[in-house]
GUVOKOL-529993 format. One record per residue (C-alpha): residue in one letter; residue number from 1; z, x, y. Coordinates in steps of 0.5 Angstrom, whole numbers, padded with zeros to 4 digits. Example, Ala and Ser with C-alpha at 12.3 -4.5 7.8 and 13.67 -1.06 7.14 Angstrom:
a / 1 / 0016 / 0025 / -0009 .
s / 2 / 0014 / 0027 / -0002 .
//
This chain:
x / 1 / 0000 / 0000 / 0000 .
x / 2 / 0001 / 0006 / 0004 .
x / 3 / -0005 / 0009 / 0003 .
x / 4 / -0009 / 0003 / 0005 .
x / 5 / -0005 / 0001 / 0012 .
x / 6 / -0006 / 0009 / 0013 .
x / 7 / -0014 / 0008 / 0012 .
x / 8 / -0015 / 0003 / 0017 .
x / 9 / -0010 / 0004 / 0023 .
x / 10 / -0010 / 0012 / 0023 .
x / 11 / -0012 / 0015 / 0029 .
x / 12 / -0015 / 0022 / 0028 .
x / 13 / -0014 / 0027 / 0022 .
x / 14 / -0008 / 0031 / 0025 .
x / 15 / -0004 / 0026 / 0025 .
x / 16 / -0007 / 0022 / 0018 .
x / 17 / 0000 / 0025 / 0015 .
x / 18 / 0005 / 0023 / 0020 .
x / 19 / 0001 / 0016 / 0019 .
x / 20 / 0002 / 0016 / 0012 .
x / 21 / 0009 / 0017 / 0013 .
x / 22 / 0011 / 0012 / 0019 .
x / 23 / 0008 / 0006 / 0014 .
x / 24 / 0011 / 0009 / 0007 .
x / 25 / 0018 / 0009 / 0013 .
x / 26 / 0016 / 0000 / 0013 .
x / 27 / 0014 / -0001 / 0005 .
x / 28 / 0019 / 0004 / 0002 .
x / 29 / 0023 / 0000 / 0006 .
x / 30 / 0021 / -0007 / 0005 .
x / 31 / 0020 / -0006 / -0003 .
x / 32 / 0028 / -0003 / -0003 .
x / 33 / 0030 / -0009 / 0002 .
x / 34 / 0026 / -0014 / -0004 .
x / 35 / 0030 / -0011 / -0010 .
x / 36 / 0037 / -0012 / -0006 .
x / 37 / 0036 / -0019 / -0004 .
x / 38 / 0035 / -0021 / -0012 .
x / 39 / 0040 / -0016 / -0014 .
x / 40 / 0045 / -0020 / -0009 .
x / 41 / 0041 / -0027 / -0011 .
x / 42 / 0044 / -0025 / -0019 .
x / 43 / 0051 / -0022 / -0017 .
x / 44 / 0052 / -0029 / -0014 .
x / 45 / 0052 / -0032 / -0020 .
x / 46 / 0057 / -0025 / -0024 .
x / 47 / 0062 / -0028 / -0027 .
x / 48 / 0066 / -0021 / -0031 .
x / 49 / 0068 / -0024 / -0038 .
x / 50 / 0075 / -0027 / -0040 .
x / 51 / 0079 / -0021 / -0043 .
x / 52 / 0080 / -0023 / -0051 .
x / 53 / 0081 / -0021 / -0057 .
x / 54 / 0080 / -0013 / -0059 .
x / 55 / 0075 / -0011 / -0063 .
x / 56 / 0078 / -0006 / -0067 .
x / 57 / 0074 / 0000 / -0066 .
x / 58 / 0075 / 0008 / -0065 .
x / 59 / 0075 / 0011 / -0059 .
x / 60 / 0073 / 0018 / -0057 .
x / 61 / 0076 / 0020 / -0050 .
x / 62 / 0071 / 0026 / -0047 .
x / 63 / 0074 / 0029 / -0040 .
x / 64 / 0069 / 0034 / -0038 .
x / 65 / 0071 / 0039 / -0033 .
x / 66 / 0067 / 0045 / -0031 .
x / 67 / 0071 / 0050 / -0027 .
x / 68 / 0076 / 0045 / -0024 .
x / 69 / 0083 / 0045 / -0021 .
x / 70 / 0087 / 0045 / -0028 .
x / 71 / 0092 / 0041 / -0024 .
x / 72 / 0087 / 0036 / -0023 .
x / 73 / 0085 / 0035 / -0030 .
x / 74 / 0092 / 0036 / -0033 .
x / 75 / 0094 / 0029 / -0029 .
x / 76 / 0088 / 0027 / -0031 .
x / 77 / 0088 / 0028 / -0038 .
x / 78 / 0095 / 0025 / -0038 .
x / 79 / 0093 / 0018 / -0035 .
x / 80 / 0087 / 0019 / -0040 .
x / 81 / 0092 / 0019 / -0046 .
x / 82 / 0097 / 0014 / -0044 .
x / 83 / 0090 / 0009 / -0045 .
x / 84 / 0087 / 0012 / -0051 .
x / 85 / 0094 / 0011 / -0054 .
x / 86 / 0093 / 0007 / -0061 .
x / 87 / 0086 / 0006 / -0060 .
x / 88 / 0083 / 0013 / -0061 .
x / 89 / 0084 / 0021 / -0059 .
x / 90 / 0083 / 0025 / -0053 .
x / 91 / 0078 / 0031 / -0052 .
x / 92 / 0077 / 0035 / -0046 .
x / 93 / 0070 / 0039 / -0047 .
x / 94 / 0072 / 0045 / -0042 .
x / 95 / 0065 / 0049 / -0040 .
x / 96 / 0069 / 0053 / -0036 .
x / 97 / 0067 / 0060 / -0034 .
x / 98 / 0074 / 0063 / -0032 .
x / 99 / 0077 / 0065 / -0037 .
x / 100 / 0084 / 0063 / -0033 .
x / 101 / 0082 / 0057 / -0032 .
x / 102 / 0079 / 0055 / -0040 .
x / 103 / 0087 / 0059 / -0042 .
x / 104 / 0091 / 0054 / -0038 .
x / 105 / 0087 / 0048 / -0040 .
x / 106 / 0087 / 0050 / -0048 .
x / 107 / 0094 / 0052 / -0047 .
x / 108 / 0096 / 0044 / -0045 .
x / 109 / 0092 / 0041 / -0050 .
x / 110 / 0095 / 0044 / -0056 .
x / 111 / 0101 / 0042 / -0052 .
x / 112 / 0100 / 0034 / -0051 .
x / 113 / 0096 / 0033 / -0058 .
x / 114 / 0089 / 0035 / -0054 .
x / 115 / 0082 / 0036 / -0057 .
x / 116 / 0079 / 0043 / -0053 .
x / 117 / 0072 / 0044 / -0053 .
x / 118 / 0068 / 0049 / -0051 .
x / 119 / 0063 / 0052 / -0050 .
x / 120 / 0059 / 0059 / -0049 .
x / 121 / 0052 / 0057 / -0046 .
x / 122 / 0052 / 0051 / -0041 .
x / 123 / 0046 / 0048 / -0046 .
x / 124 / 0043 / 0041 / -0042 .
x / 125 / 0050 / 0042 / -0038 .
x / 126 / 0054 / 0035 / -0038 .
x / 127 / 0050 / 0032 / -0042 .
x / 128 / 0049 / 0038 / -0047 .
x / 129 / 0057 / 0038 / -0048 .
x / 130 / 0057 / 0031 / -0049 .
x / 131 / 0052 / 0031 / -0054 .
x / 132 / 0055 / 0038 / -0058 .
x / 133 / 0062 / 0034 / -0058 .
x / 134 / 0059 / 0027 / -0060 .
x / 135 / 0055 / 0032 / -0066 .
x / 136 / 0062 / 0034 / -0069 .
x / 137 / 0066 / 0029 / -0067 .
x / 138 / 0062 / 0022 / -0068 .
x / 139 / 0063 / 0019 / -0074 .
x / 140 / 0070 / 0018 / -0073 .
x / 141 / 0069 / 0014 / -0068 .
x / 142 / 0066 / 0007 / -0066 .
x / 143 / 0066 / 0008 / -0059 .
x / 144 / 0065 / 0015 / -0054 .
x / 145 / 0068 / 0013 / -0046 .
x / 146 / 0067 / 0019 / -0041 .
x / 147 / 0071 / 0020 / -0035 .
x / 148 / 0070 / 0026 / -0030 .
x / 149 / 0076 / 0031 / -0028 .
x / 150 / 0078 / 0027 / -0022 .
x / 151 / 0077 / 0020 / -0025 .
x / 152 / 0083 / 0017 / -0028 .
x / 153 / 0084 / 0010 / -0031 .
x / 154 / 0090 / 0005 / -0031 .
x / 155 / 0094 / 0004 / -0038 .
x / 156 / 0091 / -0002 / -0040 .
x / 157 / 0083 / 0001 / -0039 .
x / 158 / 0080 / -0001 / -0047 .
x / 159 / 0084 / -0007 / -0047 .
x / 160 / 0080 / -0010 / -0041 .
x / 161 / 0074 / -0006 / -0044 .
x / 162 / 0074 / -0007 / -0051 .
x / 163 / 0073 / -0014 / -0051 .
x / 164 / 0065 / -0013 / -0048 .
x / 165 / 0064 / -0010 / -0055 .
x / 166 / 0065 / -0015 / -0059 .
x / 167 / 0057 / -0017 / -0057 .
x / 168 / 0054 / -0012 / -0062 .
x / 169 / 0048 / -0012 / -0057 .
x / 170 / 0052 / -0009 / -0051 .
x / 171 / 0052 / -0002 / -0052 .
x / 172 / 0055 / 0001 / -0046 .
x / 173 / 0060 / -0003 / -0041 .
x / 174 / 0061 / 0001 / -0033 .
x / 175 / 0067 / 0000 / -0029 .
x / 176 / 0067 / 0002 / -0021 .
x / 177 / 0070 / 0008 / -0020 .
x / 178 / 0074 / 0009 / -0014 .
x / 179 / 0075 / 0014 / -0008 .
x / 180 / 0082 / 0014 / -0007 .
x / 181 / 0084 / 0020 / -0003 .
x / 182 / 0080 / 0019 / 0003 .
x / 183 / 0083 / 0025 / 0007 .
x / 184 / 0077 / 0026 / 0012 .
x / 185 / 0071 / 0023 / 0015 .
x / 186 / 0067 / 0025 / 0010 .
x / 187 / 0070 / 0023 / 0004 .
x / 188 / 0071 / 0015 / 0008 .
x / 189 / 0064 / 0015 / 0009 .
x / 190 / 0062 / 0016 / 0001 .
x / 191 / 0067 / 0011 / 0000 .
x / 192 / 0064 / 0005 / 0005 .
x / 193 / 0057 / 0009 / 0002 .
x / 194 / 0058 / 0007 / -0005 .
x / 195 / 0061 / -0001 / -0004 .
x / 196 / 0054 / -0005 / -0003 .
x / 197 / 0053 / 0000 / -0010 .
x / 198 / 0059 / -0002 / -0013 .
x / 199 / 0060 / -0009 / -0011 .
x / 200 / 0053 / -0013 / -0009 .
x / 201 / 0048 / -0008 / -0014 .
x / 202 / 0051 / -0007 / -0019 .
x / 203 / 0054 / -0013 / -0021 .
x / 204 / 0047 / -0016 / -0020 .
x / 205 / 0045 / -0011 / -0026 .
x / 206 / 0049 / -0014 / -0030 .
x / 207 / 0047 / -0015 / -0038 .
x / 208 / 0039 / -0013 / -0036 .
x / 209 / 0039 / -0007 / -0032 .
x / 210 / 0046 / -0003 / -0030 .
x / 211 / 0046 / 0004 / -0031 .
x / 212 / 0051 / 0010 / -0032 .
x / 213 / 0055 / 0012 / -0028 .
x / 214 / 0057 / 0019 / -0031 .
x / 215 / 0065 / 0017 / -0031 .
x / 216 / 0068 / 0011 / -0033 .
x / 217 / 0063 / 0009 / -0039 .
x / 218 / 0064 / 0007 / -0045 .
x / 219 / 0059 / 0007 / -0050 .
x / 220 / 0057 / 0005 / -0057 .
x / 221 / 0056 / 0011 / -0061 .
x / 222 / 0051 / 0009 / -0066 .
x / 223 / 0047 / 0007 / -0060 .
x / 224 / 0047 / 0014 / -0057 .
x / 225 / 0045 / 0017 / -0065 .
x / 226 / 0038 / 0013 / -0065 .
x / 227 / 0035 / 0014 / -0058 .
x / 228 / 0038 / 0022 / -0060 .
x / 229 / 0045 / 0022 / -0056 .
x / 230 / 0045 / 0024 / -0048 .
x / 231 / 0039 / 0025 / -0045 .
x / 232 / 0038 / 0033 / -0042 .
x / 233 / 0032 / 0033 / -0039 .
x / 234 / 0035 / 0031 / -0033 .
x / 235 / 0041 / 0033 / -0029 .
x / 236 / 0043 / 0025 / -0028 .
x / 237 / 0045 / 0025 / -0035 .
x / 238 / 0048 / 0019 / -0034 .
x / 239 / 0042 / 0015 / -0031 .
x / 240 / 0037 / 0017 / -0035 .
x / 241 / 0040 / 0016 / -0042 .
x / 242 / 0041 / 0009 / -0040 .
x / 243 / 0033 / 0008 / -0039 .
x / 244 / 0033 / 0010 / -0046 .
x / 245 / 0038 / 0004 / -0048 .
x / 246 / 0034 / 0000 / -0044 .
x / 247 / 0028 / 0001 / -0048 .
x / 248 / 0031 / -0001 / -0054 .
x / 249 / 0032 / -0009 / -0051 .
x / 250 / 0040 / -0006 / -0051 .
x / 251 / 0045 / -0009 / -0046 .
x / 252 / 0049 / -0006 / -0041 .
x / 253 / 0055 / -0010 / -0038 .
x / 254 / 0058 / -0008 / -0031 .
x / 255 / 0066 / -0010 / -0031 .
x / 256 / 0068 / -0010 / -0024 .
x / 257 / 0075 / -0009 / -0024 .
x / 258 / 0079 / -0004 / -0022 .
x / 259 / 0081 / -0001 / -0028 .
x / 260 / 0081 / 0007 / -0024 .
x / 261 / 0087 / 0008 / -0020 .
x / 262 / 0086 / 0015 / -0017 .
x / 263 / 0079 / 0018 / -0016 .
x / 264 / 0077 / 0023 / -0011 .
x / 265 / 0071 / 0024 / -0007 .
x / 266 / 0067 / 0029 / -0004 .
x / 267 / 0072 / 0031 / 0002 .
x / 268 / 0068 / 0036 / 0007 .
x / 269 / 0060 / 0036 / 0008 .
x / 270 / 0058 / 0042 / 0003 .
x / 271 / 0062 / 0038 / -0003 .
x / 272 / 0058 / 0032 / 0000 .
x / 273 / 0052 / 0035 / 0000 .
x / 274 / 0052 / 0038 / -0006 .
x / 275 / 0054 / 0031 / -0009 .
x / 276 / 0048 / 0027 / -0006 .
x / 277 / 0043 / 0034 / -0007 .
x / 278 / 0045 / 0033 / -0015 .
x / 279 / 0045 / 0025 / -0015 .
x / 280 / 0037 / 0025 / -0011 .
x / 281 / 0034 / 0030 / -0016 .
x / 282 / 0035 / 0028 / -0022 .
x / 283 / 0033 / 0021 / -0020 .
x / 284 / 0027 / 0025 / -0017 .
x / 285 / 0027 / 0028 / -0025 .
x / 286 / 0027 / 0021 / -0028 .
x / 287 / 0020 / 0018 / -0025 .
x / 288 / 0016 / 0021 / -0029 .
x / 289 / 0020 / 0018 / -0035 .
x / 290 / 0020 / 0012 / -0031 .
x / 291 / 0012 / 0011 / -0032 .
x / 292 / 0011 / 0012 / -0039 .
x / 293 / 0019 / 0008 / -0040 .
x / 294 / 0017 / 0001 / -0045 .
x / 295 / 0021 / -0003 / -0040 .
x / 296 / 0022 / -0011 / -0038 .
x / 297 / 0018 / -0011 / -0031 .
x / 298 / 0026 / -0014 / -0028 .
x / 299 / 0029 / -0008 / -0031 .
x / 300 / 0023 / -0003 / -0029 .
x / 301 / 0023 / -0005 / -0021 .
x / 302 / 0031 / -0004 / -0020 .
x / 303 / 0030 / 0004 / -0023 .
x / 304 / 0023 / 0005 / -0020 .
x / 305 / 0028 / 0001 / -0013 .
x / 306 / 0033 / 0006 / -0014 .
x / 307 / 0028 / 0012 / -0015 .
x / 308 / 0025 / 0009 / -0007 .
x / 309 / 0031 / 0008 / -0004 .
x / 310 / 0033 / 0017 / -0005 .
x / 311 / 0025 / 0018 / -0002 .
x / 312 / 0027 / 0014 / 0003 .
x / 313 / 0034 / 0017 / 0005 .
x / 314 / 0030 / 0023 / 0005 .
x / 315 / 0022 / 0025 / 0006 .
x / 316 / 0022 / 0018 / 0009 .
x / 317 / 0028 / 0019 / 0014 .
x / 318 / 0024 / 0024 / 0017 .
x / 319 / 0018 / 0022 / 0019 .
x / 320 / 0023 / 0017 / 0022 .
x / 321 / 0024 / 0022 / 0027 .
x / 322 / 0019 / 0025 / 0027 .
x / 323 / 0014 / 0020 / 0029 .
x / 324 / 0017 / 0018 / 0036 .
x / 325 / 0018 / 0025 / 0037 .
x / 326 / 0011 / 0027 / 0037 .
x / 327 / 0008 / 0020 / 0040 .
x / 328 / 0014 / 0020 / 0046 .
x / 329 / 0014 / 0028 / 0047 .
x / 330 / 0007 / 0030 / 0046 .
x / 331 / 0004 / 0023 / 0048 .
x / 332 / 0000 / 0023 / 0041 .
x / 333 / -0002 / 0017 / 0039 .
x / 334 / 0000 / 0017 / 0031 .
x / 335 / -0003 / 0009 / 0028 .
x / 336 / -0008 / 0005 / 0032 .
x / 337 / -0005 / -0002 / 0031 .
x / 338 / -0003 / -0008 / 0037 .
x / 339 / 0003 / -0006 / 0038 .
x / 340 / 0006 / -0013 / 0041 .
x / 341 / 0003 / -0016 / 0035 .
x / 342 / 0008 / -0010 / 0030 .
x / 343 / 0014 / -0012 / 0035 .
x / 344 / 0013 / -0020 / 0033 .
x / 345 / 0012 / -0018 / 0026 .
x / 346 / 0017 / -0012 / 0025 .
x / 347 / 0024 / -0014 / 0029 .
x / 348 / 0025 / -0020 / 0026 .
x / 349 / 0024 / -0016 / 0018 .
x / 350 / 0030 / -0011 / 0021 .
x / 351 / 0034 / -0017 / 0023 .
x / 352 / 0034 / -0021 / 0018 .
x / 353 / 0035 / -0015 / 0013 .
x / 354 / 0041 / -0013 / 0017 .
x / 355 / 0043 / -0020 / 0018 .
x / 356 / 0042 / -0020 / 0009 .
x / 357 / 0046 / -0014 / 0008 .
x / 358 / 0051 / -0015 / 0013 .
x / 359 / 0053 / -0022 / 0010 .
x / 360 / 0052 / -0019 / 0003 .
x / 361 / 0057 / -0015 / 0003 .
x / 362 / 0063 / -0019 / 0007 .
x / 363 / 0069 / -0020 / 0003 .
x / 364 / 0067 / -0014 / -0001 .
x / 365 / 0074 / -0010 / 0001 .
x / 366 / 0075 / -0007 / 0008 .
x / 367 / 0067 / -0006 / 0009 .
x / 368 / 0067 / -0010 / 0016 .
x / 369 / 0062 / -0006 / 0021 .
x / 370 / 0067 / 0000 / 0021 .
x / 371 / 0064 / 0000 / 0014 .
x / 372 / 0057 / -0001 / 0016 .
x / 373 / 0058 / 0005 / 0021 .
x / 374 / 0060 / 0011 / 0017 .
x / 375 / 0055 / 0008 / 0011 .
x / 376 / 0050 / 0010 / 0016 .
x / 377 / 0053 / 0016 / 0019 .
x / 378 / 0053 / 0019 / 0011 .
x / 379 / 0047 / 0018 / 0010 .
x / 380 / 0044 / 0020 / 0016 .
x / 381 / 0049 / 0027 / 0014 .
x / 382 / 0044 / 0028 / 0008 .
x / 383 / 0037 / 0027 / 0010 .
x / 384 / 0036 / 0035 / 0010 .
x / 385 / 0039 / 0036 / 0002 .
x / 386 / 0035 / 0030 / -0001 .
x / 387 / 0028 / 0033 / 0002 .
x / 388 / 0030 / 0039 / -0001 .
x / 389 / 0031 / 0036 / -0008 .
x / 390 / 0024 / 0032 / -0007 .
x / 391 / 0021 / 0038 / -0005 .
x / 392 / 0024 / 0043 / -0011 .
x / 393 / 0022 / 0036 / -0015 .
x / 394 / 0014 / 0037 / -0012 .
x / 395 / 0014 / 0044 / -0014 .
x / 396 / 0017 / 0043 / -0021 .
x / 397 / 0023 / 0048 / -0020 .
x / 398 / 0029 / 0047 / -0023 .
x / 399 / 0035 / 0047 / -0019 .
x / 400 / 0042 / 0049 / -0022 .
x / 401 / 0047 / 0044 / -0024 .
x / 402 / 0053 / 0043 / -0020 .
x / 403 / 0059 / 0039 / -0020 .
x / 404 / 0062 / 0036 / -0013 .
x / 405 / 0068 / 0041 / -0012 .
x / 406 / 0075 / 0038 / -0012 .
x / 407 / 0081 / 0041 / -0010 .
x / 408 / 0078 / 0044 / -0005 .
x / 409 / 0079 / 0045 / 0002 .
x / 410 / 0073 / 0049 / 0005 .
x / 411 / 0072 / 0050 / 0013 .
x / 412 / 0068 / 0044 / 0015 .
x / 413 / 0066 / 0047 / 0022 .
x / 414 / 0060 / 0049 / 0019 .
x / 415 / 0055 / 0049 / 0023 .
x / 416 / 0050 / 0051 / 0020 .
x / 417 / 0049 / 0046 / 0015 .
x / 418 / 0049 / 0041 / 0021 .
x / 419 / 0043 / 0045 / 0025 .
x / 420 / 0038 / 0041 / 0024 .
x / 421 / 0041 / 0035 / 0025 .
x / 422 / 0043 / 0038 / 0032 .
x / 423 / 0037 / 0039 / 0033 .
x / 424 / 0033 / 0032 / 0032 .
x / 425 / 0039 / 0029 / 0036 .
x / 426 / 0037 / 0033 / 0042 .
x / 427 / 0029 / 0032 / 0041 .
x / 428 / 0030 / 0024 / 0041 .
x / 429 / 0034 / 0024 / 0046 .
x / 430 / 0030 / 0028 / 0051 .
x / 431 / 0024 / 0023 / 0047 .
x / 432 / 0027 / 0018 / 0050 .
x / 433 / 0028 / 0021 / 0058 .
x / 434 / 0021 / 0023 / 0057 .
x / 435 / 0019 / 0016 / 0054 .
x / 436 / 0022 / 0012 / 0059 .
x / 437 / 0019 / 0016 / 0065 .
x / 438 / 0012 / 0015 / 0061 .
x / 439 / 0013 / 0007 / 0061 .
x / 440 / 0014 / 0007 / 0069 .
x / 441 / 0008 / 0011 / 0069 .
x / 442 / 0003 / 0006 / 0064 .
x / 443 / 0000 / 0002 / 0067 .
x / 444 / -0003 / -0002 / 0061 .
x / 445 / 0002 / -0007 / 0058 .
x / 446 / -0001 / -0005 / 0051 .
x / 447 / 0002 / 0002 / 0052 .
x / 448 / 0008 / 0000 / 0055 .
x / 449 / 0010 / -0004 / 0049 .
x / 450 / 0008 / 0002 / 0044 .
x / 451 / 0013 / 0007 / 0049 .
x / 452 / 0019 / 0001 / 0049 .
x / 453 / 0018 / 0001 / 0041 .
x / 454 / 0019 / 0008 / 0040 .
x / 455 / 0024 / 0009 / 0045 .
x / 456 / 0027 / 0004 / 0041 .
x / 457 / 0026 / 0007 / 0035 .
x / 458 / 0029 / 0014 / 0038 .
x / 459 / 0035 / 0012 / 0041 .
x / 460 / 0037 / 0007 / 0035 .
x / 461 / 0039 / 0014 / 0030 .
x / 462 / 0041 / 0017 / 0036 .
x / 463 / 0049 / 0015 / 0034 .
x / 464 / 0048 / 0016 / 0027 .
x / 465 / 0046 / 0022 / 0028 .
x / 466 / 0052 / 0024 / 0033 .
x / 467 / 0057 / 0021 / 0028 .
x / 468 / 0055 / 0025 / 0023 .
x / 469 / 0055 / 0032 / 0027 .
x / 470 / 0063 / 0030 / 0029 .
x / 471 / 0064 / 0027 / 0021 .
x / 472 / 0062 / 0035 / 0020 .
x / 473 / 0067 / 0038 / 0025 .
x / 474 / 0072 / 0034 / 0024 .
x / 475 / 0078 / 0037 / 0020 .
x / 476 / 0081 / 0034 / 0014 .
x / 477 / 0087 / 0031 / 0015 .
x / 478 / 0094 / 0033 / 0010 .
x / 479 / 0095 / 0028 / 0006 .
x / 480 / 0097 / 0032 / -0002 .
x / 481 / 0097 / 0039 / -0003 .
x / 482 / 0091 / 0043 / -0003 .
x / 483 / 0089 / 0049 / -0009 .
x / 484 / 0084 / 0054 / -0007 .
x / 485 / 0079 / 0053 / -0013 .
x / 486 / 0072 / 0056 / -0013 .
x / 487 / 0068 / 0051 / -0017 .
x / 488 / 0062 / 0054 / -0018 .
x / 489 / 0065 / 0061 / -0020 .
x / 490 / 0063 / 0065 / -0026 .
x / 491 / 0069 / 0068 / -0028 .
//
């Protein structure tokens, strides 16, 4: 559809790519508007299942951790195993490569009855250490549930989860997870980032297409064995074995209920960037498997939207800047359309789409406008990162798996993770200035309107961008002890 608007308003070959990318901006967002609007038709109607009887069923409870603060996985590990209690055994598969830390962890472990594994090579990662713990261990059990190191369950986990089992067509049954040390504004911001995802989009995907979320899962291993257990082709282990499922006509059940009490998000820019660096690219590394996926066409457009909505927090955002800048500064006509016409046509589409998300989520927590704010603040934060993963994705390199740093108190003054977005603020803003000059000068109503709507469009991210340069400076508040851990250290 990009390619087609593009071939018939495109000004000049120069300008044919910043054409093609102010069009993807408006499809790529109207595709991923249309998804959200069915998936909160369908989260309307979600109702979570009255807790029953438990099946009896054996559970596998797998920690994964990769050199984190043991103290974190320690308390996790202890919450993990007042939940499993009864029902099954708990493992912490420890890829760690500091030797002290895999020597306090094995130590604790033999201590409180804990499985440790570990490994010597870091094969498929998370997923590759899941698969060699499933192989050794998977027999045993009926059920594999999998909790990050900083995800830690309430007591009565299974016993709300279990009972979703007793369908023999649901394989795999998500919980929300929780951000409850918000100790900055960063770590704020990844919250409110992840409530329309939790409480609208996922329970709208609900037992035809919800995915894996990499901790708080609980699935049927005899389903993991037949479609060849996690899915190490991509780095989102998680999501990408969900497809495979998906494929096989299985159904995935969302519990929303708060069944995680303690979870930490990422608390400064870098370990943020790193979360959403991680998270885009291997959704990017999923495309191609998406084409060639046998998937219900319901089920293939809310994958192919999630693949659309990283395209568009990262490429398409920045021809979102781009395009004004190079329209309002070097007075270059991008697309040759009636710009009255795109004003009738366009704003009313942005109100009602925000009017849709705004009602959406109303009720759903503490979201209100402040939400809404450092929603879009966070997101604008990581538009440089995700390029950068669709870049690398394009030119087929391989970028090295890294876990969101935990327990980790960094310098988040750091401008130079925030340069670019210093940049592209003052760019807009002097944009503007100079837009508004332009106007008083034009004497055609046409060009006047086609200003006016840049203009708009340049001085609309200004406060976005500006709330992500002061959430990147900003200190992070004392709130619980802080252990200096390098979470990427090699031993």
């Amino acid at each position: 559809m990009s390619i087609i608007l593009t071939t018939f308003t495109y000004v000049s070959l120069t300008t044919l790519w910043l054409a093609f990318g102010v069009w993807s901006s408006m499809v790529v967002g109207a595709f991923v508007f249309m998804n959200y609007a069915m998936v909160y038709r369908r989260s309307r109607v979600y109702t979570p299942e009255i807790v029953g009887e438990l099946p009896k069923l054996k559970v596998a409870s797998f920690v994964t951790s990769f050199n984190e603060d043991p103290n974190i996985v320690k308390s996790t590990l202890v919450s993990v195993k007042l939940a499993t209690d009864g029902l099954g055994k708990v493992f912490l598969l420890d890829d760690s490569t500091n030797p002290e830390i895999r020597k306090e962890l094995e130590k604790f472990c033999r201590e409180n009855g804990i499985e440790y594994f570990h490994r010597d090579n870091r094969r498929g990662f998370k997923g590759g250490a899941i698969n060699d713990a499933l192989k050794k261990v998977g027999d045993e059990f009926d059920l594999v549930a999998i909790f990050d190191a900083d995800q830690r369950p309430v007591e009565d986990f299974f016993k709300q989860v279990l009972p979703y089992f007793k369908d023999p067509k649901v394989v795999m049954v998500q919980i929300p997870q929780e951000y409850s040390e918000t100790y900055s504004k960063i770590s704020r911001g990844a919250r409110y980032q992840q409530e329309p995802f939790l409480r609208v989009i996922m329970p709208g995907r609900s037992g035809t297409s919800a995915f894996s979320l990499g901790s708080g899962s609980v699935f049927r291993v005899s389903a993991l064995k037949e479609v060849g257990y996690f899915a190490e082709f991509s780095i989102t282990e998680d999501a990408a074995t969900s497809i495979l499922l998906h494929e096989r006509g299985y159904r995935t059940v969302y519990a929303d209920a708060s069944l995680i009490w303690y979870g930490e998000p990422p608390e400064d820019l870098p370990s943020y960037l790193t979360q959403q660096s991680r998270w885009s690219f291997g959704y990017f590394q999923l495309f191609g498997r998406l084409l060639r996926s046998n998937l219900g066409l319901s089920v293939f457009f809310d994958y192919y939207s999630g693949f659309l909505y990283w395209l568009k927090e990262g490429p398409v955002t920045l021809m979102e800047f781009v395009a004004p800048m190079v329209f309002l500064i070097l007075r270059v006509p991008i697309v040759k359309i009636n710009p009255f016409l795109y004003a009738m046509l366009y704003f009313p589409y942005l109100l009602v789409t925000i009017a849709l998300f705004s009602f959406s989520v109303r009720g759903k927590g503490e979201y209100g406008m402040k939400g809404f704010f450092y929603h879009q603040v966070v997101e604008y934060l990581s538009f440089v990162a995700i390029t950068g993963s669709f870049i690398s994705w394009l030119m087929r390199r391989k970028i090295p798996f890294k876990v969101t740093p935990k327990g980790v108190r960094r310098n988040s003054r750091n401008l130079r993770l925030i340069w670019m977005h210093i940049l592209v603020t003052l760019l807009l803003v002097i944009s503007a200035i100079l837009g508004m000059l332009w106007f008083l000068q034009a004497s055609s109503a046409n060009l006047r309107y086609a200003i006016a709507i840049n203009v708009f469009w340049a001085l609309y991210q200004v406060p976005f961008l500006l709330g992500g340069i002061l959430f990147a400076l900003s200190p992070i508040e004392e709130g619980r002890e802080y252990v200096r851990v390098d979470a990427e250290r090699s031993g």
